[in-house]
N, C-alpha and C positions, 0 to 999 in steps of 0.2 A: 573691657572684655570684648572679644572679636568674636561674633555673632558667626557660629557655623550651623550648616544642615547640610548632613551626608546621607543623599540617596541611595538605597539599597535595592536590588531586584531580586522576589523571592520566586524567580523561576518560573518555566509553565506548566511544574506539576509539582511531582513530588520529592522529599527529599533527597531522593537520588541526583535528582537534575542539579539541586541546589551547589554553586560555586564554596567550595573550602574556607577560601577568605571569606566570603558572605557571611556563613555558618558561622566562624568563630567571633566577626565584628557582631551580630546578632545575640551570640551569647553572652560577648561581654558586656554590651553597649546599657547592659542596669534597666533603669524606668524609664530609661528617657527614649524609649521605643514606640515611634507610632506608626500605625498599618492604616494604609488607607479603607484595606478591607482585612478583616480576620478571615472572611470567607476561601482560606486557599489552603490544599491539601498538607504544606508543610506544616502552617500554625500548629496544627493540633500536635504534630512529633515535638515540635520545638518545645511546645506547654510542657512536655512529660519532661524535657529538659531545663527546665527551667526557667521559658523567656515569661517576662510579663513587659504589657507594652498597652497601649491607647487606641483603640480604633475609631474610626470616623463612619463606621457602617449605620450609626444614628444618626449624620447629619443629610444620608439617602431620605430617609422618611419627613426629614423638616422641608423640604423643595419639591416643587414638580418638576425646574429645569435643572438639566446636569450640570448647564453654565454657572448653577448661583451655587449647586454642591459643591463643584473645583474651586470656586472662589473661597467659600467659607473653609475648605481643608488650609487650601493655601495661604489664608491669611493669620488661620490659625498658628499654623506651624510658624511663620515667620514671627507670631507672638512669643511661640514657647521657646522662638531662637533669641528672645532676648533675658532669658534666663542661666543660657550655658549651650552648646554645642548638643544638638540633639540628630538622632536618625531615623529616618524615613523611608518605611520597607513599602514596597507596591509590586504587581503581580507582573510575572516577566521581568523584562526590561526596561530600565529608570526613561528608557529614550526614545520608547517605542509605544507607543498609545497611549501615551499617560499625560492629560490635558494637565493633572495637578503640577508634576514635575515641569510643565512650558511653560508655567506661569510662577513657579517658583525661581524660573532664570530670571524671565521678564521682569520681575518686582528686584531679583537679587540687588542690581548697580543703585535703585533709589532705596531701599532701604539696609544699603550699607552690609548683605547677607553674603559672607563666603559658602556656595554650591560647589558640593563635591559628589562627585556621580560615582557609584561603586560596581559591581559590575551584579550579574544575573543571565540567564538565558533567557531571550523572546521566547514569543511561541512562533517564531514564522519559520525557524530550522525544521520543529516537530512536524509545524501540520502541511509542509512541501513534502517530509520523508512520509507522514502519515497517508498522507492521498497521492505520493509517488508522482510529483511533479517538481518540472524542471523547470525552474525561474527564469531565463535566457529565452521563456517561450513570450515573454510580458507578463505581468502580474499589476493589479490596483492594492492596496490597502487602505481602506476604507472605515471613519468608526460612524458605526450604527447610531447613536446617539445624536449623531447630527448627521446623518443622509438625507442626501436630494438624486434626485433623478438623473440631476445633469451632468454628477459628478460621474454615474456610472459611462464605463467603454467596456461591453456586453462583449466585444469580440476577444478579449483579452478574460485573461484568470482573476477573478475577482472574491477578494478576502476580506470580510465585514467581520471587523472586531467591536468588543464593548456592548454584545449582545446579552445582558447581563440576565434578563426577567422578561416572560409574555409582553408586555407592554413595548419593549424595543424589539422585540420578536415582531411585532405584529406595524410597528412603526417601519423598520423592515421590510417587512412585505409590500406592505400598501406601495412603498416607494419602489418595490423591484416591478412589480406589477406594472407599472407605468411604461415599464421599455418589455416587457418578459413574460409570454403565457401564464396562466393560473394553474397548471399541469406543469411549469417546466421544472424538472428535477434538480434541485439543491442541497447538500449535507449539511450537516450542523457536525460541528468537530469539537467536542470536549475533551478539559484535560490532553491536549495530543503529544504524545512521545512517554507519558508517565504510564506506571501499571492502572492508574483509571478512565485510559483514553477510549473513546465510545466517537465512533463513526457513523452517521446515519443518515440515509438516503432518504429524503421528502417532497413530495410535489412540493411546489411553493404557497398554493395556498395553505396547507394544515403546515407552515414554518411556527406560526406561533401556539401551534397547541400540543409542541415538547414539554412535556412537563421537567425533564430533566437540564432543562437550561438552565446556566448560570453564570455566577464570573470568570469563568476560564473557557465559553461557549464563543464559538465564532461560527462564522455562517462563510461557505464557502458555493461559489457559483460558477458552473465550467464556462469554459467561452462559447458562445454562439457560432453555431455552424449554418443552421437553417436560414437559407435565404430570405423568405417570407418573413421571419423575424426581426432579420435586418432591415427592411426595407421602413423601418419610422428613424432608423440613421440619417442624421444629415451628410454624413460623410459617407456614406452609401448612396445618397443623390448623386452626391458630386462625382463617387465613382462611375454612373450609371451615365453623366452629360460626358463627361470626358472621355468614354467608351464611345458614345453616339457620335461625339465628333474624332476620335481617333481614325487612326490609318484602317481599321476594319469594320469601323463602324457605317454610320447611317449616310447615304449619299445626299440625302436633304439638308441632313444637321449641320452636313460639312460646308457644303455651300453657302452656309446663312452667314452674313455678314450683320451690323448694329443696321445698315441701313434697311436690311429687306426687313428685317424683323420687327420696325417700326410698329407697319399696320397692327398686327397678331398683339403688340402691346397695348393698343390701344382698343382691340374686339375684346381681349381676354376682362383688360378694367371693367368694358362695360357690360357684361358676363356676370360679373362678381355684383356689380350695383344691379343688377336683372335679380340676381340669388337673393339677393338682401329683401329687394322689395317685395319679394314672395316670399320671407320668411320660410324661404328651405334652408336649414339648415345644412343636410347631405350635400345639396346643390352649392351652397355656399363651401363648402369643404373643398368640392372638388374643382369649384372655380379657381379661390384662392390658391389652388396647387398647381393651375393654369398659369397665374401672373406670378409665379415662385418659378416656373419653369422659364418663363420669360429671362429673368434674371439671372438664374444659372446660365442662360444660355449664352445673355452678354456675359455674364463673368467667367466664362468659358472662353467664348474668342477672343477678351483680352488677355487672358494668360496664354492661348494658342498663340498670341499675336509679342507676346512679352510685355505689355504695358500693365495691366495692372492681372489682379483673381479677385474671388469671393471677400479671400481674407482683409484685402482693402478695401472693399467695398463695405465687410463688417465694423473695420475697425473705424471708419472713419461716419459711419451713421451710429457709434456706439459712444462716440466720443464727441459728437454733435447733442449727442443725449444727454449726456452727463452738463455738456456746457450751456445748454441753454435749458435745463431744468434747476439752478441754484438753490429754489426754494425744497426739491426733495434731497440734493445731493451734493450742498451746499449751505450756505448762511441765507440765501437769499429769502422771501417772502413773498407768496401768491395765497390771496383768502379768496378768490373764484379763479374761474376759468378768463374772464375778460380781463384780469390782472397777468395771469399765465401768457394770455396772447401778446399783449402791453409789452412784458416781459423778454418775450420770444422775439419780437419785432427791434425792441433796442439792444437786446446780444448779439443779434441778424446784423445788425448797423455797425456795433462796436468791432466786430469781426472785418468788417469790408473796410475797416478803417485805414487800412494803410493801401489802398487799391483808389483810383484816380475817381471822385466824385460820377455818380451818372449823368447822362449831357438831360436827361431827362427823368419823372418821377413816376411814368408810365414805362421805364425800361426795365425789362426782365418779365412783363406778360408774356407769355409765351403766345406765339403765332397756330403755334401747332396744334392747339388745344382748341372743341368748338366753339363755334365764335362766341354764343349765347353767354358760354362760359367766360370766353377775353370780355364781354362785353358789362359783364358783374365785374372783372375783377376792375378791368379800367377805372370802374365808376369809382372802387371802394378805393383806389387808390387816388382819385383825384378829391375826395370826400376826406381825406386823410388830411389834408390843407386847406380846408375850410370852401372847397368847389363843391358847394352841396348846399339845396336848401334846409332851410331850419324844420321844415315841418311840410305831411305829405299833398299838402292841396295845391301849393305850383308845381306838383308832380303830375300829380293827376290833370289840371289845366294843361301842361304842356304834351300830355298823349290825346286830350281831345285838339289841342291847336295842331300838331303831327296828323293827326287823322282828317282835318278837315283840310288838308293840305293834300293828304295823299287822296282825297275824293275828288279834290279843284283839276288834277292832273289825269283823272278818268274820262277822257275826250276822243278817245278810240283811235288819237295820230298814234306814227310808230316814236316821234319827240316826246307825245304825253306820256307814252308806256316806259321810257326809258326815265324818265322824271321820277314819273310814278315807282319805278324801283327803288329810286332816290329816299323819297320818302317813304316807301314800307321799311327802309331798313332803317332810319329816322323814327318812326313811330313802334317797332320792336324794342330799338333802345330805349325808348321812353318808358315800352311798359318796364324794361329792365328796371329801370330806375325805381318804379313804383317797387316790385320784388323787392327789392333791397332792401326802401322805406319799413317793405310790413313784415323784411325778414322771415320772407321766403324765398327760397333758393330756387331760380326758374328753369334750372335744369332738371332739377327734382319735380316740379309741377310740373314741366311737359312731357318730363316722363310718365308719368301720373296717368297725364291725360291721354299718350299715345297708348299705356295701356287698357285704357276705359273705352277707347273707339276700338280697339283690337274685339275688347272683350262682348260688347255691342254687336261692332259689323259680325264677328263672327254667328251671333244668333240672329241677323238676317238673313246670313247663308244659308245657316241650319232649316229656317224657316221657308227660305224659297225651294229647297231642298224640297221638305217636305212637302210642299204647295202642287208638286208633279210639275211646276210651270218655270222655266228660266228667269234669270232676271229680265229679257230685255221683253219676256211677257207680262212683266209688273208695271203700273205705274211706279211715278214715284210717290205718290201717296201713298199706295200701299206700304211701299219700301219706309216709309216715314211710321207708317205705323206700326210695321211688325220694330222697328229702332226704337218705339216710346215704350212697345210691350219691353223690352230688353230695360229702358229706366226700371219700368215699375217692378221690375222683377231682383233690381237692384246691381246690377251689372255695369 
């Protein structure tokens, strides 16, 4: 016996809408009639005519995800298809927001199910005639039930179907909110094109307290015109850098080349580590929009230039993602973070694999970076092959043996002062080494510490300030004390 299910679409309203063929396979089709929802204006005409049929409006209330309610319809029906040929009414179109119908294709080839799609009206004819819109303007379709943020493009006519109940009303919202005023105005469009189609204008936040929502309810959202709104668009940045550097834009932007723009990339990084350490949040926001702008800007002159844009630059740190994260995005397994990095370092390897060995295992420090900084990674790179002691006390000897070395060359010649350079930057490196050992990062501790004399010296100022006397009328004793007042003050 050949296993059929013939989908049917009971339109977006009411019998009127309903297709002739529909109508009469409907009437004939006996018991073997199941509705995903009873909940749709024809049912009740049809009952007076005779239909009796099986709904699935109970297996809503056994789930919280809509994901395990499609599943259980669909696997359902493809049960009762091993009975005899059965049909399957759903609201509208078999082909049009109906998660059960995609997943009764997808299952049809392994379990052997002939799908046959019958016809129906959408609702997407009604409710463009209903709210008198022309599709050729762009339009989204969108189902409610699984909305994100990312999917929405705000500038475009946007139509959130499978808004069934307050809960995806309000699931809804919270996610329009994300890109869209709490005032911006939205319709909710029931039933549209039937004698019970209801239009209603509502800020977005009261979306979910319609009480007249239900299975035939979409939510409709005009396209954004207001600039200010646009402006959390990514593709409203990119409009705004490519204006800056176009033929009328900014005569600074247009000038900037990857070379002058260096410095600014590397003020802006340490801007964002300034925000951080002061846990400003705000400050942090608007740095990070700092070193965003950096980037657009190269990926701006490279497409001004034809070598590469943004979009390569996305795709290929998107796709670095995915390949050297296995264990979220893949088979592979990381139980900490030091397995993650392990991890990270031999995909990094695997990848360069077909590229000619490096003549050295200190190559690819970068130069450009401050030294303090090359001067950590060196270490950790030569520590990576076993250049490193076992444990931190011939670390610690070897910045007293540096230090007694760089005191031996304090003899006041201009030979010993050039030595003596020699060795103070020998004895940094060493305390480098020590950081490392006790895994602390010595760019972050002299940041630390350049902030803690700022914060000091500045209440010496204050303090001579206030003294009526200049500095060069203080001792430095004094200048020493009002700097302890500043410790004990905690500063």
């Amino acid at each position: 016996m050949s296993k059929k299910i013939e989908i049917l679409g009971l339109g977006a309203g009411d019998l009127e809408q309903l297709p002739i063929g529909v109508y009469k396979k409907l009437l004939r089709a006996g018991g073997s009639i199941f509705l995903r929802t009873k909940e749709h204006p024809v049912v009740g005409d049809l009952e007076k005519e005779g239909l009796t049929y099986t709904s699935f409006d109970a297996v809503y209330e056994k789930h919280e995800q809509f994901d395990a309610v499609y599943e259980e319809i669909a696997r359902t029906l493809l049960q009762q298809a091993e009975n005899g040929p059965i049909v399957y009414a759903v609201p509208g179109h078999p082909l049009v927001a109906e998660r059960t119908v995609q997943l009764l294709i997808d299952y049809a080839q392994e379990e052997a199910v002939e799908i046959i799609i019958g016809g129906g009206q959408s609702f997407i004819d009604p409710i463009f005639a209903a709210l008198k819109i022309d599709p050729i303007e762009g339009f989204q379709l969108l189902d409610g039930t699984a909305l994100t943020s990312s999917q929405l493009q705000i500038e475009q006519h946007i139509f959130i179907s499978q808004v069934y109940d307050q809960f995806v009303a309000s699931n809804v919202k919270l996610t329009l909110m994300e890109k869209l005023p709490d005032d911006y105005e939205v319709y909710i469009v029931t039933a549209a094109g039937s004698s019970q189609e209801v239009i209603e204008k509502v800020l977005l936040y009261e979306l979910d307290r319609n009480v007249a929502i239900n299975n035939l309810t979409s939510v409709y959202i005009p396209p954004v015109k207001e600039e200010q709104i646009l402006l959390k668009n990514f593709s409203k940045l990119r409009d705004i850098i490519a204006e800056l550097r176009g033929p009328n834009g900014c005569p600074w932007d247009k000038e900037q080349t990857h070379e002058s723009l260096k410095k600014y990339l590397i003020e802006e990084t340490y801007e964002v580590i300034e925000a951080i350490q002061q846990d400003d949040i705000d400050h942090l926001i608007e740095e990070l929009g700092d070193v965003l702008l950096q980037v657009m800007l190269h990926a701006q002159i490279g497409e001004d230039d034809g070598y590469f844009s943004i979009d390569d630059i996305i795709e290929v740190l998107s796709a670095k993602m995915i390949r050297r994260h296995p264990h979220v995005f893949g088979t592979g397994q990381a139980a900490n973070a030091e397995e993650v990095v392990q991890n990270w370092q031999e995909i990094k390897q695997q990848e360069k694999g077909g590229l000619a060995a490096p003549s050295s295992l200190l190559e690819g420090v970068s130069k450009a970076q401050p030294n303090l900084l090359r001067a950590y990674e060196l270490q950790k790179r030569a520590a990576k092959v076993g250049f490193d002691w076992q444990e931190i006390t011939p670390a610690l000897a070897k910045v007293k043996e540096e230090l007694d070395e760089f005191m031996a060359e304090l003899d006041g010649t201009e030979d010993g002062l050039l030595r003596a350079k020699q060795e103070f930057g020998d004895l940094v490196f060493a305390f480098v080494n020590v950081a490392r050992f006790l895994k602390i990062h010595p760019e972050e501790a002299l940041f630390e510490t350049n902030e803690k004399f700022t914060r000091r010296f500045q209440y010496v100022e204050e303090r001579v300030r206030t003294s009526g006397r200049s500095f060069e009328e203080h001792t430095l004793e004094e200048l020493d004390q009002y700097w302890d007042e500043a410790k004990l003050k905690g500063l």
